[in-house]
KOLMI-763150 format. One record per residue (C-alpha): residue in one letter; x, y, z; chain; residue number from 1. Coordinates in steps of 0.5 Angstrom, whole numbers. Layout:
<lumlos>
["A",[X,Y,Z],"A",NUM],
...
</lumlos>
This chain:
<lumlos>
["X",[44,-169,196],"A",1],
["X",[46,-161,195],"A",2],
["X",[50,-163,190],"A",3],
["X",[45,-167,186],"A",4],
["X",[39,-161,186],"A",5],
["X",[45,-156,183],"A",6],
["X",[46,-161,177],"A",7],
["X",[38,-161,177],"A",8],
["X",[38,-154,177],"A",9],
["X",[43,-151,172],"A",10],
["X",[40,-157,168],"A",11],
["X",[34,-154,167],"A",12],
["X",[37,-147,167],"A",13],
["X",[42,-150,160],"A",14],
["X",[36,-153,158],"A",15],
["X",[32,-146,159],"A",16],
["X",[37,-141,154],"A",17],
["X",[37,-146,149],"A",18],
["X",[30,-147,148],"A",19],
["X",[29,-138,148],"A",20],
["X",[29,-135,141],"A",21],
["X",[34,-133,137],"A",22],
["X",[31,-125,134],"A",23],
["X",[33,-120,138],"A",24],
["X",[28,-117,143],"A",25],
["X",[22,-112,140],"A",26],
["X",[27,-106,143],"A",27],
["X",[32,-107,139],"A",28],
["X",[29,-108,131],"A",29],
["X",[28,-103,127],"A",30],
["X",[20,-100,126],"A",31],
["X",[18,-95,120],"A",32],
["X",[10,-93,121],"A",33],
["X",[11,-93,112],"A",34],
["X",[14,-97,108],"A",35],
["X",[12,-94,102],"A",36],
["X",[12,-87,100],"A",37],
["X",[8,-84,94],"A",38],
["X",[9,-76,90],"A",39],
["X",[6,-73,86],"A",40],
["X",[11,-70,80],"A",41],
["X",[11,-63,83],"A",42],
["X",[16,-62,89],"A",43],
["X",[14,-64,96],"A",44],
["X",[16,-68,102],"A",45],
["X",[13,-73,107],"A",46],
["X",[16,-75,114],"A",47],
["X",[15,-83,117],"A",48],
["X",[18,-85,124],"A",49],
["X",[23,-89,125],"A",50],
["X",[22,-93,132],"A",51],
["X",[29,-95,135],"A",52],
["X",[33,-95,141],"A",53],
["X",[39,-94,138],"A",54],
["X",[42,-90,133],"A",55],
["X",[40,-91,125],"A",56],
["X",[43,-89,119],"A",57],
["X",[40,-88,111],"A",58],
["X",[42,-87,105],"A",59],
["X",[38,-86,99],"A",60],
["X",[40,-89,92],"A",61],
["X",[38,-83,88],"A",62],
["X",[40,-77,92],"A",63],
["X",[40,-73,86],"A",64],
["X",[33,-72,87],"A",65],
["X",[31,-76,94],"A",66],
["X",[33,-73,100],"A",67],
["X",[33,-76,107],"A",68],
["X",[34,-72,113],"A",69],
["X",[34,-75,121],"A",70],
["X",[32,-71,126],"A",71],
["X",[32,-73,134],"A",72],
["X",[24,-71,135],"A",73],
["X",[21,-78,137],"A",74],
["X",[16,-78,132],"A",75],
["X",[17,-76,125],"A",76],
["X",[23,-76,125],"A",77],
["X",[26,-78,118],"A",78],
["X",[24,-73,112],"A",79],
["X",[24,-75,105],"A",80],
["X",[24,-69,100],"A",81],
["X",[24,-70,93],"A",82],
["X",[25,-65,87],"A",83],
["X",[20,-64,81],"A",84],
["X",[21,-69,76],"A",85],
["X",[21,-66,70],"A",86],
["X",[21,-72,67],"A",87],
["X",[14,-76,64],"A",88],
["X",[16,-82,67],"A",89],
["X",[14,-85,73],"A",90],
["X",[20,-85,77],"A",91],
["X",[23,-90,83],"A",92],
["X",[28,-89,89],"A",93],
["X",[30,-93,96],"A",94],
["X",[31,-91,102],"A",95],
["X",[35,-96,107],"A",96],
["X",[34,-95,114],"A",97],
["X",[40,-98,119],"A",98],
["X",[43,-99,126],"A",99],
["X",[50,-103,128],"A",100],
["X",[48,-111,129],"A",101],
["X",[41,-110,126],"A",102],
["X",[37,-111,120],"A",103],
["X",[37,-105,115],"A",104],
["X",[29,-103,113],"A",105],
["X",[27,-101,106],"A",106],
["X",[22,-94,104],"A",107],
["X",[20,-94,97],"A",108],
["X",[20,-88,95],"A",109],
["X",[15,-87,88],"A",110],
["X",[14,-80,84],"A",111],
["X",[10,-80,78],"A",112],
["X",[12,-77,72],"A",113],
["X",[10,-69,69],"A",114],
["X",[4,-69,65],"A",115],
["X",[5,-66,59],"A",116],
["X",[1,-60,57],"A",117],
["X",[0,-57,49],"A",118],
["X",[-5,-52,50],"A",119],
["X",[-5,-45,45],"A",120],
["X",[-9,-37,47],"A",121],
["X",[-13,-38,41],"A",122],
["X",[-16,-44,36],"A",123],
["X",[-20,-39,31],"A",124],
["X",[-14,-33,28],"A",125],
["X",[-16,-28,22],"A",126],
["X",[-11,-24,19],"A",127],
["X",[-12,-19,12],"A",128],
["X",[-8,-18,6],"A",129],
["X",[-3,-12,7],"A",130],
["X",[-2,-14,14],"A",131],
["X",[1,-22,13],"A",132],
["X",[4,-23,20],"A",133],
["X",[1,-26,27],"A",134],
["X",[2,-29,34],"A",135],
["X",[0,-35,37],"A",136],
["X",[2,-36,44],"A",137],
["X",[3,-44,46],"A",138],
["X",[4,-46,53],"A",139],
["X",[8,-52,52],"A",140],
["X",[12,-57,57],"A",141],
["X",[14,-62,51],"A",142],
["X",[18,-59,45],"A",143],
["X",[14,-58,39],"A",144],
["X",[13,-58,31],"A",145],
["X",[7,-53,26],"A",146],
["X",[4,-57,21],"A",147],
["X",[2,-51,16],"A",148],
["X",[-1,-50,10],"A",149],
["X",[3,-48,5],"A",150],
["X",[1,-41,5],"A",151],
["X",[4,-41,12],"A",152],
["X",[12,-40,14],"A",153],
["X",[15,-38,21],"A",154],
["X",[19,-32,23],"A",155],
["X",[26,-34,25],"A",156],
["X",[27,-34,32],"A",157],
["X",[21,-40,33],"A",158],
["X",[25,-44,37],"A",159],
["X",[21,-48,42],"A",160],
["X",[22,-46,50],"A",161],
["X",[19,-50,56],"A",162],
["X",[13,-46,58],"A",163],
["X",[9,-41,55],"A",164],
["X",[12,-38,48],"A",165],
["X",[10,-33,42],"A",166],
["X",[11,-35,36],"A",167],
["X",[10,-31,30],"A",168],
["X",[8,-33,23],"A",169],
["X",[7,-29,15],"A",170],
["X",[2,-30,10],"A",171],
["X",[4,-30,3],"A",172],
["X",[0,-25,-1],"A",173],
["X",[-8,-27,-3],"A",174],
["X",[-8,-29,-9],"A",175],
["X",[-12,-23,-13],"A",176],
["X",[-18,-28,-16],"A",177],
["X",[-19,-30,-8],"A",178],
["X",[-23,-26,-3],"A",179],
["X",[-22,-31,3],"A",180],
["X",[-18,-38,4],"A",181],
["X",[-19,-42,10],"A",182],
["X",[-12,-47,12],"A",183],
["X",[-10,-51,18],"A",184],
["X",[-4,-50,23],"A",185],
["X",[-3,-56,27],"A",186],
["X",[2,-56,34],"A",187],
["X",[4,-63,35],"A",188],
["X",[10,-66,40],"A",189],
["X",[16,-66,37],"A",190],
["X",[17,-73,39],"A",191],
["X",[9,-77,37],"A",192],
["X",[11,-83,43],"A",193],
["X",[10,-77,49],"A",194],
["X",[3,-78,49],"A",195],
["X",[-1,-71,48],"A",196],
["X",[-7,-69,44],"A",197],
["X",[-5,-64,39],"A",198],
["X",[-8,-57,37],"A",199],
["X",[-11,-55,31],"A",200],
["X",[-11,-48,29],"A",201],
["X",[-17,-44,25],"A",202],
["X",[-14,-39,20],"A",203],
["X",[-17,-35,16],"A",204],
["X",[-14,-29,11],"A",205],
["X",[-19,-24,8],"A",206],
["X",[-18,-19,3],"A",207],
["X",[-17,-12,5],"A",208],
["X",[-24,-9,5],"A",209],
["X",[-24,-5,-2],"A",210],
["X",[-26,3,-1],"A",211],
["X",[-32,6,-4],"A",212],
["X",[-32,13,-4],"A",213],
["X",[-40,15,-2],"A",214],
["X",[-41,20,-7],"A",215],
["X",[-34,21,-9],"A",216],
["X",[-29,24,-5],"A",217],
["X",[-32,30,-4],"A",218],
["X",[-30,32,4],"A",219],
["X",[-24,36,1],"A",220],
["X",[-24,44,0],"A",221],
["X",[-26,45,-7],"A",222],
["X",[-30,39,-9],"A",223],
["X",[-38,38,-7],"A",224],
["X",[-42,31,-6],"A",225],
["X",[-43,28,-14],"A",226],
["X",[-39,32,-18],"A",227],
["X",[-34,31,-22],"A",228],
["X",[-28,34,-17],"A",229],
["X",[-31,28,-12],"A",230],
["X",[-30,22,-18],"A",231],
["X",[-23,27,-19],"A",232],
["X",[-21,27,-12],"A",233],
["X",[-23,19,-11],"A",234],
["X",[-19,16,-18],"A",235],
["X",[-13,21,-14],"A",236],
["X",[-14,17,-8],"A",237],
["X",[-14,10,-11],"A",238],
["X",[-21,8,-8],"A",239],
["X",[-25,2,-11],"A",240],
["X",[-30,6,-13],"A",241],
["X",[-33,11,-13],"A",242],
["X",[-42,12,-11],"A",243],
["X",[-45,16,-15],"A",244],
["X",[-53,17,-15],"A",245],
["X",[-57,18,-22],"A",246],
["X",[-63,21,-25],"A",247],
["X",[-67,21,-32],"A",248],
["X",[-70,28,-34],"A",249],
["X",[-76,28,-39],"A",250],
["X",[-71,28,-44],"A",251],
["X",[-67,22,-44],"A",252],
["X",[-61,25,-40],"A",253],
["X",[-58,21,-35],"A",254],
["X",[-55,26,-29],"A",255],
["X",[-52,26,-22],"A",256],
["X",[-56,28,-15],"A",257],
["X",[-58,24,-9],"A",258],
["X",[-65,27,-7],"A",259],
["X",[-70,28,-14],"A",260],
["X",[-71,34,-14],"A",261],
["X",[-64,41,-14],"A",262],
["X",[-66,46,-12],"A",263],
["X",[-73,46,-13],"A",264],
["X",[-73,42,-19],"A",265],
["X",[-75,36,-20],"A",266],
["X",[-70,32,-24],"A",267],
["X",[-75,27,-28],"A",268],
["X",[-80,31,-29],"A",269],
["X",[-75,37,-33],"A",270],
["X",[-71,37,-38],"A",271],
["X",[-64,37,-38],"A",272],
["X",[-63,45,-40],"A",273],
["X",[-68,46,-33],"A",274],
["X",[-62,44,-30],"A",275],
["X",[-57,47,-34],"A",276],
["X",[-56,54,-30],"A",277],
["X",[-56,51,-23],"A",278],
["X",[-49,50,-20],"A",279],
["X",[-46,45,-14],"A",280],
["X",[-44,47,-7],"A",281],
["X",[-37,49,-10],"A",282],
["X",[-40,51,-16],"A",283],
["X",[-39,46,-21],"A",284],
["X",[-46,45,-26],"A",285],
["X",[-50,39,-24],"A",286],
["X",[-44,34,-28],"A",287],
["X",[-48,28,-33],"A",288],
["X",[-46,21,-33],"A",289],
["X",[-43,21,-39],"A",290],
["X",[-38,26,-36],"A",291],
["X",[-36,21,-31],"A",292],
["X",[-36,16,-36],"A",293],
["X",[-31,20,-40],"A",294],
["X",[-27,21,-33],"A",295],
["X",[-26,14,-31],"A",296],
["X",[-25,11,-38],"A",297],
["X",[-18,14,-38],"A",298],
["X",[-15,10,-33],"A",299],
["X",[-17,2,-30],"A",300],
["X",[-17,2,-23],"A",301],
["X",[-22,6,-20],"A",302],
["X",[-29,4,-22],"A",303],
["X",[-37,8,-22],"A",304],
["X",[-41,4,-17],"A",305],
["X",[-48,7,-20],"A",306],
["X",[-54,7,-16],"A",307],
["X",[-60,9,-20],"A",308],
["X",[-64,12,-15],"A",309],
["X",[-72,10,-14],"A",310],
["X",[-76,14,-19],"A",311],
["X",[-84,15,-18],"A",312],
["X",[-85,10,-24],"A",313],
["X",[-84,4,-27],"A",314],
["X",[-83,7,-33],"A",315],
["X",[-79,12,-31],"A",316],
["X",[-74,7,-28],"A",317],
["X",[-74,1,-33],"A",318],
["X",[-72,9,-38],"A",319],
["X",[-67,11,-33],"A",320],
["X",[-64,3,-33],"A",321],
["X",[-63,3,-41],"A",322],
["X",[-60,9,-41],"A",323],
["X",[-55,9,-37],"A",324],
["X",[-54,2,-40],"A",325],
["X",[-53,5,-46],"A",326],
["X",[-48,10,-45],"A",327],
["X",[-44,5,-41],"A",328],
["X",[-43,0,-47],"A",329],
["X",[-43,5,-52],"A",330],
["X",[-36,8,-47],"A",331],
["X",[-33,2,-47],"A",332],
["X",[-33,2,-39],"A",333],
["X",[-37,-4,-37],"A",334],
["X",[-32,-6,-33],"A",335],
["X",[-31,-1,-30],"A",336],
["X",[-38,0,-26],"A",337],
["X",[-42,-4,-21],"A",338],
["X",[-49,-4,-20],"A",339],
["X",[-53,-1,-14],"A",340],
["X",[-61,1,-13],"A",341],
["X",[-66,1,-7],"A",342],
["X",[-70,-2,-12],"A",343],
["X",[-72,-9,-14],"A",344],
["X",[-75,-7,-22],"A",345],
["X",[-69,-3,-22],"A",346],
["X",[-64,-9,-20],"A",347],
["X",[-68,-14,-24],"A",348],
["X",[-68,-11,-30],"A",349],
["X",[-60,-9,-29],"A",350],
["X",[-60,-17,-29],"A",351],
["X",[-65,-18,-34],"A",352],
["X",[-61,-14,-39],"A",353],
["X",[-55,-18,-37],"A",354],
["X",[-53,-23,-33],"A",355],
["X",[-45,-21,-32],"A",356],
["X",[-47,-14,-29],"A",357],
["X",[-45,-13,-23],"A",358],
["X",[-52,-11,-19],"A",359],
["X",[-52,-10,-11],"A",360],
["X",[-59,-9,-7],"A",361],
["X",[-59,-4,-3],"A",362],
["X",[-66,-5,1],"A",363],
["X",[-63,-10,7],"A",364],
["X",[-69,-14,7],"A",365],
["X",[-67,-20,2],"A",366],
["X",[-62,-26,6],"A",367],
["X",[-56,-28,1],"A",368],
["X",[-60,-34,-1],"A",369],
["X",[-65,-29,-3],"A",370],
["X",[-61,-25,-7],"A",371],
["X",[-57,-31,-10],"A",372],
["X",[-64,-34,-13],"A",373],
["X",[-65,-27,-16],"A",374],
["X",[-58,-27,-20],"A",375],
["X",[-55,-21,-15],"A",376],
["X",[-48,-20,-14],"A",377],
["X",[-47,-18,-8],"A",378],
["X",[-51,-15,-2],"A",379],
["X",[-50,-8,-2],"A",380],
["X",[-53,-7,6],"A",381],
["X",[-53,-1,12],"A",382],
["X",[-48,-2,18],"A",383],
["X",[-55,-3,22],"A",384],
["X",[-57,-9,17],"A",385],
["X",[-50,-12,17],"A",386],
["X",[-49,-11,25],"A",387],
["X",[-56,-14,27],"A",388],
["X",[-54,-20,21],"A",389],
["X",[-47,-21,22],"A",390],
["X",[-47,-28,19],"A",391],
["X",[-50,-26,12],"A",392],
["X",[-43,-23,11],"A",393],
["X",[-40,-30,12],"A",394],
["X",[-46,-34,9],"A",395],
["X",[-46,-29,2],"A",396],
["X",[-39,-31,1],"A",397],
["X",[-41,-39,2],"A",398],
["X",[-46,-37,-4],"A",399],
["X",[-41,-33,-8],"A",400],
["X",[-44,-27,-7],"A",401],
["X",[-40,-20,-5],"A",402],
["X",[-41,-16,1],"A",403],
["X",[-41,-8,2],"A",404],
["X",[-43,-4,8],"A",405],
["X",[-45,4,8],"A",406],
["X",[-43,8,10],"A",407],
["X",[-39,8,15],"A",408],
["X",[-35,14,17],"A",409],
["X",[-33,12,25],"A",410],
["X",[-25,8,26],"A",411],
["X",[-29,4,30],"A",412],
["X",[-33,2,25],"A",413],
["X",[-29,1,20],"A",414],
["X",[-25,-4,24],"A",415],
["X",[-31,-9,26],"A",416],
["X",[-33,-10,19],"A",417],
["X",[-26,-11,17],"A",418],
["X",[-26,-16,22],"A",419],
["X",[-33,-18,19],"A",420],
["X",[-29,-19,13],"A",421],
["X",[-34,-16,8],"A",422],
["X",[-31,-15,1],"A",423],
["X",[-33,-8,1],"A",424],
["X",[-33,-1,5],"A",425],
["X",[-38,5,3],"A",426],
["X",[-35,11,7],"A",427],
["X",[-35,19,7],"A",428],
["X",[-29,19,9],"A",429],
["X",[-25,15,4],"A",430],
["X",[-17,17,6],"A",431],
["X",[-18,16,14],"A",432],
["X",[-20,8,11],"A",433],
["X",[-14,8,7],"A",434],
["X",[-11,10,12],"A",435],
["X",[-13,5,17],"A",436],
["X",[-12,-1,12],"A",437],
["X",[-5,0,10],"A",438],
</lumlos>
């Protein structure tokens, strides 16, 4: 009977193994908390645990750029760091966890790819003729390529660098019929497959600003505000022009002075020999226009810009407008003078004569589309005016006009209406501007 419950017994002990599972106990499989890792493209790390009672191994299919490291903390105890991928595609790498006699246990490590990045400092450039070379700063990440107008080259040494990089360009010369031109520089990826927005750049190149001697060149030793010295010393100079201020007398002479009366005499209401004894501050007689006409006849550069002044009366002023047409026809310079009045009888009657007379207004109170109807030129307006309507220097150049500013003596000043981009610079200090033009 004791024999019998033995067999019984180890019956149902064989019968007991053979039923029991296969797979190993819980302690002895390998458990990961995550099984899939995401990064960014900057370079970083995240740790996982690893739960097991044995000791484990891992390896990584691209150590290159993913790491492992294990450490015996019981938590976090796997480290997997990556480096930047400097690249823009998405990248992928496994990290195989195992133990001796276990099954190994996979990480899916995924890291995206940089995001390409073309940017530039600035989208509006302006350069001026005489000063054909400038910058632009890109910060890019993907090699690159300009699209330029064709008045636009690059310097040697634009070759492209990851990250942020000057480039230098020139512009070739203005042509001398224009006062402005407007041209596109496009940066672009070198590659069109990577996808980045390409930038477009704003260019504009201005004619320097043409001097105008308020005047003449008169702040030199020697010479005095509307004498024939200050028209001398202007030619001398190179200036576009140089300001002079007329009057008519009673008896048709056409002469300079700013104010209407020297000395007590009031120029339009005496005759020329009334003014024959009085001299200038560097006593030099009160000079005629015909004089000046004789002076600038003789060379092609420097131009008479006439301003017939204000007189009391109309009658007066239409005398004084054909006058000084006549002497101007009769010297053969009509293209070596401009127009200019604060006057809108003097200004229309210039026109009126002539169409092709280069007429300016000098009131400030008309808009470029005002002065453009009348038949003006240009716009011949104080740095106050231009300073409180800068957009009427760009909107005349729209409608063909010209543009000039008076008179303006500071460097400061200077500089921002050249950046202003009118045509003309009316100063009393005609060297310094030419000196900060060239």
């Amino acid at each position: 009977m004791t024999k019998k419950l033995i067999y019984i017994f180890l019956a149902v002990l064989l019968f007991a193994c053979s039923d029991a599972s296969p797979e190993t106990s819980p302690s002895q499989k390998i458990n990961i908390d995550r099984q899939v890792l995401n990064f960014s493209a900057e370079a970083g790390y995240q740790s996982v645990t690893v739960s097991i009672d044995a000791s484990f191994t891992v390896v990584s299919d691209h150590p290159e750029w993913c790491q492992v490291a294990v450490s015996k903390y019981i938590t976090d105890n796997l480290r997997v760091t990556v480096s930047k991928n400097e690249i823009f595609g998405e990248r992928t790498a496994k990290v195989t966890v195992s133990a001796d006699g276990m099954e190994t246990v996979d990480v899916a490590v995924t890291q995206s790819g940089i995001a390409p990045v073309l940017s530039v400092d600035q989208k509006n450039i302006v350069i001026q003729t005489g000063k054909p070379e400038f910058t632009l700063d890109v910060n890019a990440n993907v090699p690159i390529v300009f699209e330029l107008p064709g008045w636009i080259s690059e310097k040697d040494g634009n070759t492209w660098v990851n990250g942020k990089k000057t480039y230098a360009f020139v512009a070739s010369s203005l042509p001398g019929d224009l006062s402005f031109r407007e041209g596109i520089i496009k940066v672009c990826a070198a590659n069109p497959s990577v996808d980045v927005q390409s930038v477009s750049v704003s260019v504009v190149q201005r004619a320097i600003p043409k001097i105008i001697a308020h005047r003449g060149y008169w702040d030199k030793p020697g010479s005095a505000q509307n004498s024939l010295s200050s028209l001398e010393n202007a030619i001398a100079l190179g200036a576009y022009g140089s300001e002079l201020d007329v009057w008519i007398t009673t008896d048709g002479v056409v002469v300079l002075n700013h104010d209407n009366s020297y000395q007590g005499v009031v120029i339009e209401k005496s005759a020329y020999t009334d003014l024959d004894a009085l001299r200038l501050a560097n006593g030099e007689p009160i000079p005629t226009l015909q004089q000046c006409i004789d002076l600038v006849k003789n060379q092609d550069k420097t131009k008479l810009i006439i301003e017939i002044k204000a007189h009391s009366t109309v009658a007066n002023e239409n005398r004084a407008v054909a006058a000084v047409i006549k002497l101007v026809n009769d010297g053969g310079v009509t293209h070596l003078v401009d127009y200019i009045s604060f006057s809108e009888n003097i200004c229309n009657e210039l026109i009126k004569a002539s169409p092709q007379h280069r007429v300016a207004y000098l009131n400030g109170n008309k808009t470029p589309e005002e002065l453009k109807s009348a038949g003006y030129w240009g716009l011949d307006y104080s740095s106050s005016v231009l300073k409180a309507h800068p957009e009427w220097v760009s909107k005349a150049k729209e409608l063909g006009l010209t543009s000039n500013v008076w008179t303006v003596n500071s460097i400061s000043d200077m500089q921002f209406f050249m950046t202003l981009g009118v045509d003309f610079i009316t100063t009393d200090n005609p060297q310094g501007l030419k000196d900060l033009l060239y």
